[in-house]
Structure formats: structure tokens, C-alpha cells
C-alpha positions in Angstrom: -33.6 -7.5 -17.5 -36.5 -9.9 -19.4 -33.6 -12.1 -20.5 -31.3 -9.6 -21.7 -27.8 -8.8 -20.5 -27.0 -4.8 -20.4 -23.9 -3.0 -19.1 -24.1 0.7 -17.8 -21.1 2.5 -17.5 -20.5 6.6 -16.6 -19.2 8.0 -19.8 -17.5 11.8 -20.8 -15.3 13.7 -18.3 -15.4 13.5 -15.0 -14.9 11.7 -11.3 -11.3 12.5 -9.0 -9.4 13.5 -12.2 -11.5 16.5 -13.3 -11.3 17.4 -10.3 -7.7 17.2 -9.8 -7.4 20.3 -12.7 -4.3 21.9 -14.1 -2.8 21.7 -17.6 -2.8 17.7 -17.5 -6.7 17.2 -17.4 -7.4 20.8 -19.1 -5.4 19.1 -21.8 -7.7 17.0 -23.0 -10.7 19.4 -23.9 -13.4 18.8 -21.7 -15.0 22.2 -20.5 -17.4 23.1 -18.1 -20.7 23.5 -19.4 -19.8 22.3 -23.0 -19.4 18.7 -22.6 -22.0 16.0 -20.7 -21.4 13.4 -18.7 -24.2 10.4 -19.3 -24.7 7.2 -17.6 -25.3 4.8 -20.7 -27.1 1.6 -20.6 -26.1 -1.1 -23.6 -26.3 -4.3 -24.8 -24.2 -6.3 -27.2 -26.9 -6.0 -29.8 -28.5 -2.4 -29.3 -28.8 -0.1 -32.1 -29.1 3.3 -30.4 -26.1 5.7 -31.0 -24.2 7.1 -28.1 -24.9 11.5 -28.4 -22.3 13.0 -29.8 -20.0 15.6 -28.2 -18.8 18.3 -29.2 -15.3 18.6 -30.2 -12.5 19.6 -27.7 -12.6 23.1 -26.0 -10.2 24.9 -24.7 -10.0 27.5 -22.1 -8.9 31.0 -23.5 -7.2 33.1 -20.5 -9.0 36.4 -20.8 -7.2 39.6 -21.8 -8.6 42.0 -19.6 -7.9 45.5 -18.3 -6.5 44.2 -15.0 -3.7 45.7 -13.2 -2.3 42.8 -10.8 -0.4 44.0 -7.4 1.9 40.9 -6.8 1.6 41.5 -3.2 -2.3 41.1 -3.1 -2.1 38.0 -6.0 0.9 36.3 -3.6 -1.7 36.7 -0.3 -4.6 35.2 -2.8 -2.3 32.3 -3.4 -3.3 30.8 0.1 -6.7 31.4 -0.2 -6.9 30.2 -3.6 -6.6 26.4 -1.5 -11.3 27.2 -1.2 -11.2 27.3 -4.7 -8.9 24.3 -6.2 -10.6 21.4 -5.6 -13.5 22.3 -8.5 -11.0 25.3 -10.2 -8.3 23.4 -10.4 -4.5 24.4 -9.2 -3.0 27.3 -10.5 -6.5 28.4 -11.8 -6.2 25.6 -14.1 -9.6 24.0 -14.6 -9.7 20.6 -15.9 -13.6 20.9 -17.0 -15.5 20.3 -13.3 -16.2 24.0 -12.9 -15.3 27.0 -15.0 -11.7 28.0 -15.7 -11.6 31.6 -13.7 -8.9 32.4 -16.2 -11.2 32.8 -18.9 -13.7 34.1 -16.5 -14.7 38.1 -17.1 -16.8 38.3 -13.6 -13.1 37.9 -11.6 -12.4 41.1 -13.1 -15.5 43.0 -11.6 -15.3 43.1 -7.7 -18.9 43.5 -7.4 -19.9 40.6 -9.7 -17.2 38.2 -7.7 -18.5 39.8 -4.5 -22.1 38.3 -4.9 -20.8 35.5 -6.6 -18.1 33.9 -4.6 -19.6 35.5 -1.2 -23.2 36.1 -1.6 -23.3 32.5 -3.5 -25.2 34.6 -6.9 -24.5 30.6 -8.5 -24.9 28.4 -5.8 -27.9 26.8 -8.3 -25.0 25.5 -10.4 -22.9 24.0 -7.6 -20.6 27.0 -6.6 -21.3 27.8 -2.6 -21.0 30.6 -1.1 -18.5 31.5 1.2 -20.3 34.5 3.9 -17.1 34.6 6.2 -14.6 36.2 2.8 -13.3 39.5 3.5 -13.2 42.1 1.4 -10.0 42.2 1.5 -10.0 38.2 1.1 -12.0 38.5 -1.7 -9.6 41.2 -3.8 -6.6 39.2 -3.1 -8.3 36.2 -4.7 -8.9 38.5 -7.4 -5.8 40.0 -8.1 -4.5 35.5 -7.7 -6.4 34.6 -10.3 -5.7 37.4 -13.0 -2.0 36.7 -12.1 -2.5 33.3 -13.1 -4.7 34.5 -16.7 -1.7 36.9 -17.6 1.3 34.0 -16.7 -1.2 32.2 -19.4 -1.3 34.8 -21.7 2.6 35.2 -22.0 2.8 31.6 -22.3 1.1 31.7 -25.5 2.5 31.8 -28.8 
């Protein structure tokens, strides 16, 4: 552009590996909401400095009052398959969309209710899914808080 060369290139997390979750891409840091993704525009003799990020962040699985009934979590497994794609597998996020682990509203069936059915985020990217059941909607529930306390053992 007026003589000059520049290179652009997407920077931060993000693209199929986010998206692919679970411990390997959670391991390197990059939450949801905390870091930015920026397409930056540079040439070889620019002075600007890239914005800084903050350091790595990790998702803390949340300690909750939560009684899990294996039953319900095992029937939440197969409809967990909606959520992995941005939520990662295993409830694993790897930074594309909030780890549900660490997530307080999965333990509150009417905040999940109007979230995950009557789409209370869909503004930040999470649809809405009308056709969940009730019954769906608890054994997703009960899935993911299975997956928060197999976390929370794990830990030293």
C-alpha cells in the first residue's frame, strides 16, 4: 500500500484448535472472555507495539453444592455431543466459549433453563436450543457437574 510492503496475520487463540477443547488446548491458558484475538497489520519497519495479554488463565472447576445422580449425568453424556464443539469434550473448554466447569449458572436449573433453552446469551454467540426437555436439560446438568467434581478430585 503507497509503496510499502505489510503482512497481516490473525494473532491470540483461536480457529479449529480452540475449538477442539479438552485438557490439551485448555492447557495452554487462553480463556474465554480474558484473552483477544486481533488481526494485526505490520511492516518490517513499524514501531507500534503488539497489545499485551494477559497472562495465562486457567479454568477453576467450581465447588458447588451439587448432588450428581450418575444415572441423569450418564444420560447427559449423549446430549452433551450440542454442547462440545464450543465447550469442549469432557466439559473441557479450550478458551472458545466458557468452561461450564467453572460455570455457577449449571448449578441453577432456572438460570440454565433460560440460558441454554430460552437462548438468555445468544448476544454472545451461545444459541438457543427451544426443542431441550426438561428433563434434557437436568441431565445435561447433572453431566456437567460430574465432569467439575472428576476435576476437583483430580487436583492436588
Amino acid at each position: 500500500m503507497n509503496g510499502r510492503q505489510y503482512v497481516a496475520i490473525l494473532v491470540g487463540w483461536g480457529g479449529s484448535l480452540a475449538g477442539l477443547g479438552g485438557p490439551l488446548s485448555a492447557a495452554h491458558g487462553w480463556a474465554y472472555g480474558v484473552h483477544k484475538r486481533y488481526l494485526v497489520a505490520f511492516s518490517l519497519d513499524g514501531k507500534a507495539a503488539l497489545p499485551v495479554q494477559p497472562p495465562p488463565t486457567f479454568a477453576a472447576p467450581l465447588k458447588a453444592e451439587f448432588t450428581v445422580n450418575p444415572a441423569l449425568a450418564q444420560a447427559g453424556t449423549e446430549l452433551y455431543a450440542r454442547c462440545v464443539a464450543c465447550h469442549g469434550p469432557g466439559a473441557v473448554a479450550g478458551g472458545m466459549a466458557p468452561d461450564l466447569r467453572a460455570a455457577f449458572v449449571v448449578t441453577s436449573a432456572g438460570q440454565f433453563t433460560r440460558i441454554v433453552r430460552g437462548g438468555a446469551r445468544a448476544a454472545r454467540g451461545m444459541p438457543a436450543y427451544a426443542d431441550i426437555t426438561d428433563q434434557e436439560l437436568t441431565a445435561l446438568q447433572h453431566y456437567i457437574r460430574q465432569q467439575a467434581e472428576v476435576a476437583l478430585r483430580q487436583k492436588p
